[in-house]
C-alpha positions, 0 to 999 in steps of 0.5 A: 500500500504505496500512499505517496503514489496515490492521488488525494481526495478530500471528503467532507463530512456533513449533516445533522447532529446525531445522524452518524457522520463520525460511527460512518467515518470509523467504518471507512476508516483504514488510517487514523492521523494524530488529529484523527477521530474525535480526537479533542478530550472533550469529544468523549466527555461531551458525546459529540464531535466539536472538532475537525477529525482526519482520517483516510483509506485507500480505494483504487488509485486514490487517498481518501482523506476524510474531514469529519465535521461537528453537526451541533449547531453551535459547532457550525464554524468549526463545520464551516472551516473544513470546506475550503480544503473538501472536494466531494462533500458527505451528506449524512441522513438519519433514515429515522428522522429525514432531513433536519435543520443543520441538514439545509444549512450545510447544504447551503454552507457547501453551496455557497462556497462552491462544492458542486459534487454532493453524496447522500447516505442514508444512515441507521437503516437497522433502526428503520422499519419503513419502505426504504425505497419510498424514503429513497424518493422522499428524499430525492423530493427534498434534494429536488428543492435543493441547487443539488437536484433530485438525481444524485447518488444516495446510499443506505448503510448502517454504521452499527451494523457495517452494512452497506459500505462496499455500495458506499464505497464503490459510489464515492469512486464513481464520484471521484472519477467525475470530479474536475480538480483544480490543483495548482501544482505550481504555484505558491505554498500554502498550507493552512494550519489545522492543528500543532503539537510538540512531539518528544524527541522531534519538536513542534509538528504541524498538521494541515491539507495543501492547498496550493504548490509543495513542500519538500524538506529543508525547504524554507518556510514563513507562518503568517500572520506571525511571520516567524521564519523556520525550515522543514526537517521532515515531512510525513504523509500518514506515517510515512516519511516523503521528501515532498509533498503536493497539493490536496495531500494532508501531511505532518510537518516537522520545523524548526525553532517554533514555539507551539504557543505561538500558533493558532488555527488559521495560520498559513504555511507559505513561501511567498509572504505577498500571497497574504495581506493581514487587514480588517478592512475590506470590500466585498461581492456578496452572493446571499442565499435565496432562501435567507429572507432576512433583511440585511442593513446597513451597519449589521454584525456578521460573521464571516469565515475565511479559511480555518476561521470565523470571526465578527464584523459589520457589514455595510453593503452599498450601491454605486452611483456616479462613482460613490458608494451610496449607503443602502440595505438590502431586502430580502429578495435581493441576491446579489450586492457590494459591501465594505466589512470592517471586521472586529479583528485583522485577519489574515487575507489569502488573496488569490483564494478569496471566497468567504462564507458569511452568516448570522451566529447570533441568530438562534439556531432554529433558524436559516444562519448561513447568509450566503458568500462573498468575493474578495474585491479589495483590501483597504487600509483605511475605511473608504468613503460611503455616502447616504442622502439626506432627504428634506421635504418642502412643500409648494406655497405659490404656483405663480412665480414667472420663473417656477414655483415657490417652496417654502421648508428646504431651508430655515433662513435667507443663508440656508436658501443661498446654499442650495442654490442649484441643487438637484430635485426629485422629480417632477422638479428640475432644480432649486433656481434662486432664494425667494423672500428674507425666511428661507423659501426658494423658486425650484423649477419644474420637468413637465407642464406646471399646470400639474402642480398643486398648493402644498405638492411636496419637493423632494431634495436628495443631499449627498453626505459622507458617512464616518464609520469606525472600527470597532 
């Protein structure tokens, strides 16, 4: 069993709580690594998975690797950061209970950043006391509704009876085969960090799955944000020592001189620092969820998870006109806009792979929480300018003016008047022409026949003023 001569996949598992991700994954697991299985002491105590797990097996010419992933809806960020590395996604099923909250808001999860390929297993068929072909059809029915559709693989298997799996098996190869992977052999290393120990006799190892370039021993290396410089002295791919290592392989990397209490999650491995920009400021295209309803205004915390973290911010989405970023909420129907996002704290931008996912934690997990994903457009240093329109109404006090209209209530005094001089009308008036008396009234012209207008017509003035936001 040559596992450097195999091509690596990544399966992410996903799904409700309870419905037998992490009893599947121990099921197909032949390779277990050091951050394997429920691995995190609190896992046990708990019941449940509350941390990535790695594991893999071999099937033809393929290392699976195997990403299993909390299904508790306070875990759901842990969840989130697994998909950036994940190339077929797992969606596990209770047989017994259908679908389920953390069901769709996975799938919206894997949908939003662009996982195209999606295996349904049915799973607790031992329990199940029902037509298995008519679950298999309702199933379909729900996946119909879905951007997935209703013709996609479904399999049942017990995880406790290990039925089931050879189908299970033979489905994902299937799959695997169709996949069209987009693997940058050649470009810059980078490896996000998953999970960091010291190791008796060697030093601190690092774990991760490489997402772009290779690795090879004594190769020089920078972990950013942190921007500690060190060498790799050894590289394994599942217990076995190689010299290098390509991208979609998960390895253990031993380096020098590092300090493990430096490191977190969500730090990267990279030889080419400019790859990354650290910053809380940044300009966004956003692609919500058709199914998220809620509307999003102007100011609103998000959440937003880029690479192996999530983390808080603001969000203030605009619309541009004539080159400002005016100031506008978004409504429910609305899918598509831009927003500035000033995040509580810098993170670490990977420029080159820039989808993010953005959602509502703070909402109550009963509900849709996953608001869809963005594209990096630009990363700023300062807050950039956003505008809104203060919006004064007048009302029309004398229809026979030889220049237009008398409007009294733009402004409060013979200086206010003077200022607006010229200023832009909704329509149907054109603009403010001239000051009128010694209070405030102006002469405002009109787009149309005058004999539209009425005692008392409201005049809409639209001021364009600057917006100070501020960090947090």
């Amino acid at each position: 069993m040559d596992i450097l001569n195999k091509i690596p996949i990544n399966l992410g598992f996903f799904g409700h709580i309870d419905s037998g991700k992490t009893a599947i994954a121990e099921v197909l697991s032949e390779i277990i690594s050091t951050a394997g299985i429920d691995a995190h002491p609190q896992s046990k105590s708990r019941g449940i998975t509350i941390d990535l797990g790695f594991t893999s097996f071999i099937l033809d010419d393929y290392i699976i690797n195997l990403v299993d992933a909390p299904g508790h809806a306070d875990l759901i960020k842990v969840s989130a950061s697994s998909v950036e590395i994940i190339d077929l996604a797992l969606i596990v099923i209770d047989i017994n209970k259908g679908p389920q909250i953390q069901t769709g808001e996975h799938l919206i999860m894997i949908q939003s950043l662009n996982i195209k390929n999606i295996i349904v297993i049915l799973n607790k068929i031992d329990l199940f006391t029902g037509d298995l072909n008519n679950e298999v059809i309702e199933t379909r029915r729900f996946f119909e509704s879905t951007v997935f559709g209703a013709d996609i693989p479904i399999f049942m298997v017990s995880a406790k009876e290990k039925t089931g799996f050879e189908q299970l098996k033979k489905g994902i190869l299937d799959a695997i085969k169709t996949l069209d992977l987009q693997r940058d052999y050649q470009g810059d290393l980078i490896l996000p960090i998953d999970h960091y120990f010291n190791l008796k006799g060697k030093g601190t190892i690092i774990t991760g799955t490489i997402v772009s370039g290779k690795v090879k021993i004594n190769q020089e290396i920078i972990i950013l944000p942190l921007n500690l410089k060190s060498r790799v002295k050894s590289i394994e791919i599942y217990s076995k020592n190689t010299e290098l290592a390509k991208v979609g392989y998960r390895v253990g990397i031993n380096i020098k001189n590092i300090d493990i209490k430096d490191l977190y999650r969500g730090s990267y491995i990279t030889d080419n620092p400019k790859e990354f920009e650290f910053t809380d400021i940044i300009e966004i295209k956003v692609n919500k969820s058709n199914l998220f309803k809620k509307e999003i205004k102007f100011g609103i915390q998000v959440h937003i998870t880029i690479g192996m973290i999530t983390l808080a911010g603001r969000i203030h989405p605009y619309e541009e006109i004539e080159g400002r970023k005016i100031k506008k909420n978004i409504s429910g129907d609305e899918t598509l806009f831009k927003a500035i996002l000033i995040l509580n704290e810098k993170v670490l931008m990977r420029k080159g792979r820039n989808i993010m996912l953005l959602s509502r934690l703070d909402l109550p997990p009963t509900t849709l929480r996953i608001l869809g994903a963005s594209n990096l457009i630009k990363i700023y240093k300062d807050i950039p300018s956003l505008y809104k329109y203060k919006i004064k109404t007048g009302r029309i006090s004398k229809l026979d003016h030889p220049q237009g209209f008398i409007c009294k209530d733009l402004a409060q005094s013979l200086e206010g008047a003077r200022k607006i001089i010229n200023r832009k009308l909704e329509l149907p008036f054109s603009k403010i022409l001239n000051t009128f008396g010694t209070k405030g009234s102006v002469i405002v012209g009109i787009r149309g026949e005058k004999k539209m207008i009425k005692i008392n017509d409201p005049v809409i003035l639209k001021e364009l003023r600057i917006i100070k936001l501020k960090k947090i």
